[in-house]
N, C-alpha and C positions, 0 to 999 in steps of 0.2 A: 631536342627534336621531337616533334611529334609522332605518336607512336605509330597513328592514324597510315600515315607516310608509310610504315616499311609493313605494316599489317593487317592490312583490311582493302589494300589493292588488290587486283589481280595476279595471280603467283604464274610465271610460267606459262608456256604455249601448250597447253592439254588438251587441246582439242583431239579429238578421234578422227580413227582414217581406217580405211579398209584392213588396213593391217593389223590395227591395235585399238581398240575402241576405248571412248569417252568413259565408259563404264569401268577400263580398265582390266578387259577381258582380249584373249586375242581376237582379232574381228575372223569375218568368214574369208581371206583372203591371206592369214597369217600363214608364214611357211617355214623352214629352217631345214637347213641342208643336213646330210648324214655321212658321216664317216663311220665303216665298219673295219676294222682293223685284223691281222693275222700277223703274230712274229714270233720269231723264232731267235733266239739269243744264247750264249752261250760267257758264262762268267768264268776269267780266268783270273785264279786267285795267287798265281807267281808276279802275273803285269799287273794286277789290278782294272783291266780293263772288261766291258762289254761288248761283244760283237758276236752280230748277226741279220738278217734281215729281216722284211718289214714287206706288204703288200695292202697297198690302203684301197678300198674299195669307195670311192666316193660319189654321192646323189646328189645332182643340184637341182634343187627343190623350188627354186628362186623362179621370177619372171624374164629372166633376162641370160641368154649365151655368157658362157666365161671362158674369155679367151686361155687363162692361166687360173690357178692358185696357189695361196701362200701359205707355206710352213712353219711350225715353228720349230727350231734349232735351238733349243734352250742349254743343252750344254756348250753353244758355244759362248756361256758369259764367260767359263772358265777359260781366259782366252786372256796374254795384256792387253790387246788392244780394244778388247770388247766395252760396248759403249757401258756395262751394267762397272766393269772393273774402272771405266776409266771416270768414273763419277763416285766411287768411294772416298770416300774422305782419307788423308792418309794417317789417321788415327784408327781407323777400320771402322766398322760398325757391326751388327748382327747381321749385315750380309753382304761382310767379306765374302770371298771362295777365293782355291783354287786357280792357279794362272798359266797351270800346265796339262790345260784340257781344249776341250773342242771336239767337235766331233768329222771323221773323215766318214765322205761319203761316195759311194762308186757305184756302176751300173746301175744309176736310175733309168726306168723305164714309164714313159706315160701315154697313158692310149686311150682314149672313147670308144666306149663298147658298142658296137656295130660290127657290120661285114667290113674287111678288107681297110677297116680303119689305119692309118700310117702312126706308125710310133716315137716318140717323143725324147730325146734327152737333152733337152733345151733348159736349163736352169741356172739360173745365179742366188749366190751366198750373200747376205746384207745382217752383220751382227746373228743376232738370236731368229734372223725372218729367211725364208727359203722362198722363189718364187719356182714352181715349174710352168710351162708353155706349154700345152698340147700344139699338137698340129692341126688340128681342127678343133674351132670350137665346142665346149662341152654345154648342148643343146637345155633349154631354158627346161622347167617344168617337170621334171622326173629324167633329164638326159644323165646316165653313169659313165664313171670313167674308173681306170684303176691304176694308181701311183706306184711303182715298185725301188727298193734301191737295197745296196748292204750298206752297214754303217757299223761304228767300231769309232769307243770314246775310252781315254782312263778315266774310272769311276775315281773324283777328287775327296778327299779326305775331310777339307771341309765345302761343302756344297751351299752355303747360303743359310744353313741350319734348317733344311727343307729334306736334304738327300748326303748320302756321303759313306763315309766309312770308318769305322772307328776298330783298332786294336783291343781285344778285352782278353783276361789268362788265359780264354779257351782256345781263342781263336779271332781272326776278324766278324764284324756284324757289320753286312753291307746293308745300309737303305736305298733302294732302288727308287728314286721317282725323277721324271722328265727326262726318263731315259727310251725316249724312241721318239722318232720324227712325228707328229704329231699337225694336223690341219687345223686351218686359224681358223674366228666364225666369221663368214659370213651374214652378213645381216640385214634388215630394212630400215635401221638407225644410219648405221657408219659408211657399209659395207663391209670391204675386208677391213676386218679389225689388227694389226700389225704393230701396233704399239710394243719395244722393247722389252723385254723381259731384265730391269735393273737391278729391283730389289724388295723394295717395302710391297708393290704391285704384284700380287699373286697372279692368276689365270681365268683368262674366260675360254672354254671348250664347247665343241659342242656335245651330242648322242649320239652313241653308234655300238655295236657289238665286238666286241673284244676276244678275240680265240690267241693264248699265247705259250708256248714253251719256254723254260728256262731252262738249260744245261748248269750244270753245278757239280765239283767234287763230290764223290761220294757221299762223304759225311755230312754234307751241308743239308740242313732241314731249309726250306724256302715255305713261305708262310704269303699269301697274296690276295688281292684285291678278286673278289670272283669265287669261283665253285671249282675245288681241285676235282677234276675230270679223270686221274689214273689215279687216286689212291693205292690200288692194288699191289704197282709197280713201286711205290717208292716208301709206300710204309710197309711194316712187319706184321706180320697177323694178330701181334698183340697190341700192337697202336691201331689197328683198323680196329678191333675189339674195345679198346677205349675209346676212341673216337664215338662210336654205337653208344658205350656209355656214357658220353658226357651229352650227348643229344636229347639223353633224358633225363638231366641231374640239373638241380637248380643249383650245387655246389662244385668246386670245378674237380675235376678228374684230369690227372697227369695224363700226357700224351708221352710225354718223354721226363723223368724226375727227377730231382738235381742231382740224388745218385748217378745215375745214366746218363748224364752230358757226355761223358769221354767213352761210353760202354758201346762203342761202335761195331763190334760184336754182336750185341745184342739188339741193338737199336737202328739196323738198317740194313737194309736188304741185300746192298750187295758191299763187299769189302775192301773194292778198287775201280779203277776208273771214275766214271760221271754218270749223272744221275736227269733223265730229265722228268719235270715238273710239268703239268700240264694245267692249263688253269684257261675258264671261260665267265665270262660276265656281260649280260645283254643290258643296255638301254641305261648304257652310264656313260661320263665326262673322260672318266678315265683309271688307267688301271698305275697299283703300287705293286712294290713285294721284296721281303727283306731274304736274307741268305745266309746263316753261320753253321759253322758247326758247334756251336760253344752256347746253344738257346736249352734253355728248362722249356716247356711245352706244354702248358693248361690250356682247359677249356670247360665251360658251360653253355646249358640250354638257355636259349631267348626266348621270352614268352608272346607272344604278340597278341595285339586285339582280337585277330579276327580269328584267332587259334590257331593259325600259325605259327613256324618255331625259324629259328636261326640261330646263330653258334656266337658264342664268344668266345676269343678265345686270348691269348700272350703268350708271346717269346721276351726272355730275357735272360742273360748272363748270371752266371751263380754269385758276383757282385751284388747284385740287386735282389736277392730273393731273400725273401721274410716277410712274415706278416707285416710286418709295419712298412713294410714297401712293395714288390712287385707280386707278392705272394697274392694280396688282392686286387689285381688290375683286373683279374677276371671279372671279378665281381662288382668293380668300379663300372666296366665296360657294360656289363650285362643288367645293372639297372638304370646306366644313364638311357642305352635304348630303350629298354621298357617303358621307363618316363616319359620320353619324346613321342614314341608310339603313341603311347594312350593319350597324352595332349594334346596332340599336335596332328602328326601322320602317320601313318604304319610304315615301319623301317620297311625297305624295297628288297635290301638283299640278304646272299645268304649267307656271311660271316660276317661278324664285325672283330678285327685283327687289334689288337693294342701290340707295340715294336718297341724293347726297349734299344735306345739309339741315342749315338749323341747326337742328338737333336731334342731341341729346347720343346717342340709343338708343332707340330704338323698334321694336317689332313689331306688323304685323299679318298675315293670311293671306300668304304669298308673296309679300313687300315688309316690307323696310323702311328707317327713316329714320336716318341717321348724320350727323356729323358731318363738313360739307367742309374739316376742317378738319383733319380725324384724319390721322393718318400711322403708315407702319411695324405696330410690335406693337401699337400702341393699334386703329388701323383693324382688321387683325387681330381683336382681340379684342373690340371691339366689336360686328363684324359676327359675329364666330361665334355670339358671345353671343344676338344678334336673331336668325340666322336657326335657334339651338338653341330658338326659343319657337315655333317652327312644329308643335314636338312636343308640349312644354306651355307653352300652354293653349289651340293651334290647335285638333291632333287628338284630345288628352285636357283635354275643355273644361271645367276648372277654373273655381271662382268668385274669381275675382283680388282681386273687392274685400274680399273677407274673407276668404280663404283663401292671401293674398301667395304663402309658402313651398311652395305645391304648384305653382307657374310658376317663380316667380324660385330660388327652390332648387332643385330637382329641375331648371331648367334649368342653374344653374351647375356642379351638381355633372357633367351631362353634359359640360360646356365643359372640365370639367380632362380628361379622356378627349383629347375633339379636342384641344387644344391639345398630347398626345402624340405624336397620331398625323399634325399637319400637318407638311408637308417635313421627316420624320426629327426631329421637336423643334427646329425653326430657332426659335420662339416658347418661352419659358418662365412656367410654371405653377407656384407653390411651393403651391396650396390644400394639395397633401396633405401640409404641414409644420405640422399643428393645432398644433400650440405655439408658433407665432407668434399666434395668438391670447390665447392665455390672456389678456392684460390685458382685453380685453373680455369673456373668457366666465367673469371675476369681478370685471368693474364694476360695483359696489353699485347703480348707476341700469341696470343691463342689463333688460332686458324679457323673456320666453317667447317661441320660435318663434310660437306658436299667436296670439298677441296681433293684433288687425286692422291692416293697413297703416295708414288713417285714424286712426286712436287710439296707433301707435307713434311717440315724440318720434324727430324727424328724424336725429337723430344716433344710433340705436338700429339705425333699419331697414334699414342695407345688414347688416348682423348678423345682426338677427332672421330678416330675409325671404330672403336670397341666402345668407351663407354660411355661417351655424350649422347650416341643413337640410343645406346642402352637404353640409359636415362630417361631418353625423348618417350619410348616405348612404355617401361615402367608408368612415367607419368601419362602416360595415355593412358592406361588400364587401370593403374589403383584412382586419377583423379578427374583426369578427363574426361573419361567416356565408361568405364565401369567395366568390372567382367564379364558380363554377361556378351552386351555388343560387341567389345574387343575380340572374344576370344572367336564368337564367330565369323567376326571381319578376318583376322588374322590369318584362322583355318583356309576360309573361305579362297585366302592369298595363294596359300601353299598350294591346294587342292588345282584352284585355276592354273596357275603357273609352274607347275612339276613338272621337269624334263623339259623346260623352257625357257626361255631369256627375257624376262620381264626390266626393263627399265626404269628408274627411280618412279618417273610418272604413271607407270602402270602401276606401280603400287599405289601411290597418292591417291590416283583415279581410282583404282577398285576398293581402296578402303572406306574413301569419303562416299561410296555409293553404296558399300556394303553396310556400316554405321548410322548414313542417313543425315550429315552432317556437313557443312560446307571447311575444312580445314589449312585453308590453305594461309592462314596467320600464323597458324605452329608449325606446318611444313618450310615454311620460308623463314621464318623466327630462330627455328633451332636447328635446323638443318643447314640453311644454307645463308644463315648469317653469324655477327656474333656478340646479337643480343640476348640481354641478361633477364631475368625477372627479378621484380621487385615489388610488390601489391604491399602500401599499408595500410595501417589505420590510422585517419586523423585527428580523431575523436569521436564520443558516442557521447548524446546529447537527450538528455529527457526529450517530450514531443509529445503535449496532452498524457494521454496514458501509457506511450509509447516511447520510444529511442529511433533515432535517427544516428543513423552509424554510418561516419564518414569516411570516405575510400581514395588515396588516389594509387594510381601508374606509375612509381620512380620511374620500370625498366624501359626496355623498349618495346620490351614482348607482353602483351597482353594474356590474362588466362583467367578461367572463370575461380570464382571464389568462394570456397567453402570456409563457414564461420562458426565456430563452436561456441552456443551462447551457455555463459553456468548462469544460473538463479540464484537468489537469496539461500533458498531451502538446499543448495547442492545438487539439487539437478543441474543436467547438462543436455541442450540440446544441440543439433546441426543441420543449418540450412545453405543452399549453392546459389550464388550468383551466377548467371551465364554470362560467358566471354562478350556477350553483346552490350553489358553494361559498358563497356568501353568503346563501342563504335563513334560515340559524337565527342569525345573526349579524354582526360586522362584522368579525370576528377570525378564519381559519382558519391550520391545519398541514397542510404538505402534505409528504409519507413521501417524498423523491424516490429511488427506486432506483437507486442507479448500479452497478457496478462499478469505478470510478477515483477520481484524486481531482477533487472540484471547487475551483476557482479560482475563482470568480465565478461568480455568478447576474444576471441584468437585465431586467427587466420590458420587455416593449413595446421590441424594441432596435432596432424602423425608428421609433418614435416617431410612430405612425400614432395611437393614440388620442391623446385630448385630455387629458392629465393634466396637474392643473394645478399640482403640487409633482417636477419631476424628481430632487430633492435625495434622495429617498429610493426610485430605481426601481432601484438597485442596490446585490448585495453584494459584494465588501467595499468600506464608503467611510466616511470622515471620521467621518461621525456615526453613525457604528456603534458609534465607539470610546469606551471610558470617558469 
């Protein structure tokens, strides 16, 4: 096939529209509704269950009346008939759960803010999606309305490896996440976006403010997404004293020390009954927060750009603690931020939480869930990894359940970066060795980036969704397009689209406007197809005083070509073909001017692209010969 064909047409319908410009910028007419949230919950640790209510204050922003909106119910996958359980394979997979859950819901109230407005408890259950009905519509352009209901789930044991609860010697370690009724987005793509909540398909949310209590056993320390709002109440004058301390210590300071796990005496305020948590956090997707009595309790200062400060901090089980495991998540945590900060964006909030948990990796706003079991490089990189998702798809609020590769890629691809730049490369990162891939990125059953997480086979999608974008990305910046460009197109992404819902082609759009490049042969090539690269050399040919160095296209995807000429003397020099040497064909000559002799030519000689025949990236070799 001609490469011509899948690479050099037109990619996609990108035109701009009022809503989302050409440029790839929101246009003057862009808008996105709000949900502000307030709840109040209370965790009983005889049932295992959560309950309490919920009061959603919602803006619709939109050009158009909405007679209803939809919810999301994400504990009801825990549920046998739920469509997430009845699509598990019966070998299980990484997101089995729970089949003795769901959530019970009573006294919903829904109302349009106005005089005299009539009140609503019109609602139907469908899987993991909730719809409510106002009784009058809720009016276009700035019209509010406000959702209220109680609700009460058992928190399940295993949760999808997202949320759950795990037994450790001290005590239980709840992870609290998708735990409260929560509003779907509306959009100018879909509209309601209602799509199941099965498995591999994480969340699309929208912005809104957060004000929430947690009731807890006494003993339980609860650690959360947001800014605790009562410390007073619920720590002891000597944990508010270290707290002060660790705000100014680049080293972490105990809050509670492994000694003091059980020293409940000493370590909490009060020595019976419950305890509530107060926790608030403005202009995020959404809120987490863990609960034990059985957590060790560090924290350090975050340094930020702009000389700004935030907290690091980790909970985990006296299982997990030592240097060579959870002893430095602090400081895992506290310079993965710093790195992204200073790269990238300036962290937004004010904690960032590491949770040890049995949970393999999770993210959500300024917390997440790992593994108490991780150690060393793996702890490492797992935590980088959760707290690089703070940027996508916290800040740049991607639709994760169908849009996987704009979170899980574009965040691993940032993770190979940090993983450089932690203590001088103590951790090792081979991502930018693409040709250790090749076997998967010419498995006959491989799948396209672009493919949805839910509908990629399990054994496709650390590939498709993490590291094929990676990849895409890498070789954008070391080969494509250089650092310089990259990094400001990149920024440029984030900065536009923070606290927004940018879609594959708003990125496309605002890269190739920000770079100054027409891209849409590698957007379509490696995203959303699943073609290969292949650039050789045919030969290199004296030419009067010069060499004519012959090139074709095995793959399908085109890409410009860097050639590393050595001389007689042992120098080496390097010069780039542009991707357009491929426009009329798969074949070109390229006239190489020298003055000396050459000795060898080599295609790609850091081996940064993904080529997937090296047998022929240099001359002179083997099969060159008769």
């Amino acid at each position: 096939m001609d490469h011509r064909d899948a690479a050099f047409t037109e990619f996609g319908y990108r035109q701009g529209s009022a809503y989302r410009t050409a440029s790839g910028k929101p246009g003057p007419l862009y808008w996105q509704n709000q949900a502000d949230y307030k709840i109040d919950v209370t965790l009983d640790e005889e049932r295992h269950t959560l309950k309490g209510n919920i009061v959603i204050n919602y803006k619709n922003n939109s050009p158009e009346d909405l007679e209803f909106v939809w919810l999301y119910l994400e504990q009801n996958r825990f549920t046998p008939d739920s469509r997430g359980t009845l699509t598990t394979p019966v070998q299980g997979n990484r997101y089995a759960g729970d089949i003795d859950g769901g959530y019970k819901i009573e006294n919903l109230k829904a109302q349009v803010s106005g005089r005299n407005q009539p009140v609503s408890n019109d609602y139907f259950v469908s899987d993991t999606r909730m719809r409510v009905t106002f009784a009058e519509p809720l009016p276009a352009n700035g019209g509010e309305a406000s959702i209220a209901m109680d609700f009460e789930f058992k928190i399940p044991e295993k949760g999808m490896d997202r949320m759950g609860r795990v037994k450790v010697k001290d005590g239980f370690i709840y992870a609290m996440a998708q735990w409260y009724p929560k509003v779907a987005v509306f959009d100018d793509v879909t509209g309601w976006n209602t799509d199941p909540y099965l498995g591999a398909g994480e969340f699309y949310l929208g912005y809104g403010d957060f004000e929430y209590k947690v009731t807890v056993p006494f003993d339980h320390i609860v650690v959360a997404s947001g800014e605790l709002m009562n410390p007073n109440q619920v720590l002891t004058r000597e944990q508010e004293r270290r707290m002060k301390e660790a705000a100014e210590s680049d080293e972490r300071v105990y809050i509670i020390s492994p000694e003091e796990i059980t020293d409940y005496s000493n370590t909490r305020p009060k020595q019976e009954g419950t305890q509530t948590w107060h926790f608030k956090m403005n202009n995020t997707r959404d809120v987490a927060f863990a609960s034990s009595k059985a957590f060790i309790w560090d924290a350090a200062r975050i340094n930020l750009p702009s000389g700004k400060k935030a907290m690091a901090q980790s909970v985990y089980p006296r299982e997990s603690d030592g240097d060579e495991a959870w002893g430095r998540s602090t400081e895992y945590g506290k310079a993965s931020v710093e790195h992204y900060s200073e790269m990238w964006y300036e962290y937004p909030y004010p904690v960032a939480v590491n949770v040890a948990a049995e949970i393999n990796g999770m993210e959500y706003p300024g917390l997440n869930f790992c593994s108490f079991r991780s150690k060393g490089s793996s702890l490492w990189g797992v935590t980088d990894h959760e707290f690089g998702h703070n940027w996508f798809p916290m800040i740049v609020g991607t639709n994760e359940r169908r849009h996987a590769w704009m979170d899980e890629g574009f965040n691993t691809f940032i993770n190979y970066y940090s993983y450089l730049a932690f203590n001088d490369g103590e951790y090792t990162n081979n991502l930018i060795q693409t040709r250790r891939y090749i076997n998967q990125l010419t498995n006959k059953d491989r799948e396209p980036v672009a493919t949805h997480p839910d509908r990629t086979q399990s054994n496709n999608l650390g590939m498709s969704a993490y590291f094929k974008p990676a990849l895409g990305l890498i070789m954008l910046r070391e080969y494509v397009i250089g650092h310089e460009r990259f990094d400001k197109a990149f920024k440029s992404y984030i900065n536009t689209w923070a606290y927004k819902h940018p879609q594959p082609n708003d990125f496309f759009n605002h890269f190739e406007n920000a770079v100054g490049e027409n891209l849409d042969w590698y957007w379509k090539g490696w995203y959303y197809s699943n073609a290969t690269i292949d650039i050789g050399i045919d030969g290199v040919y004296p030419y009067g005083a010069n060499y004519v160095v012959s090139l074709s296209n095995n793959g399908e995807m085109p890409m410009p070509v860097l050639l590393e000429i050595t001389y007689e003397d042992g120098e080496k020099e390097r010069r780039t073909l542009p991707v357009e040497i491929w426009f009329k064909g798969n074949q070109w000559n390229h006239l190489l001017r020298v003055d000396k002799k050459v000795v060898s030519v080599e295609i790609d000689p850091d081996k940064v692209m993904a080529d997937v025949n090296a047998a022929n990236d240099k001359w002179p070799s083997a099969i060159y010969a008769d």
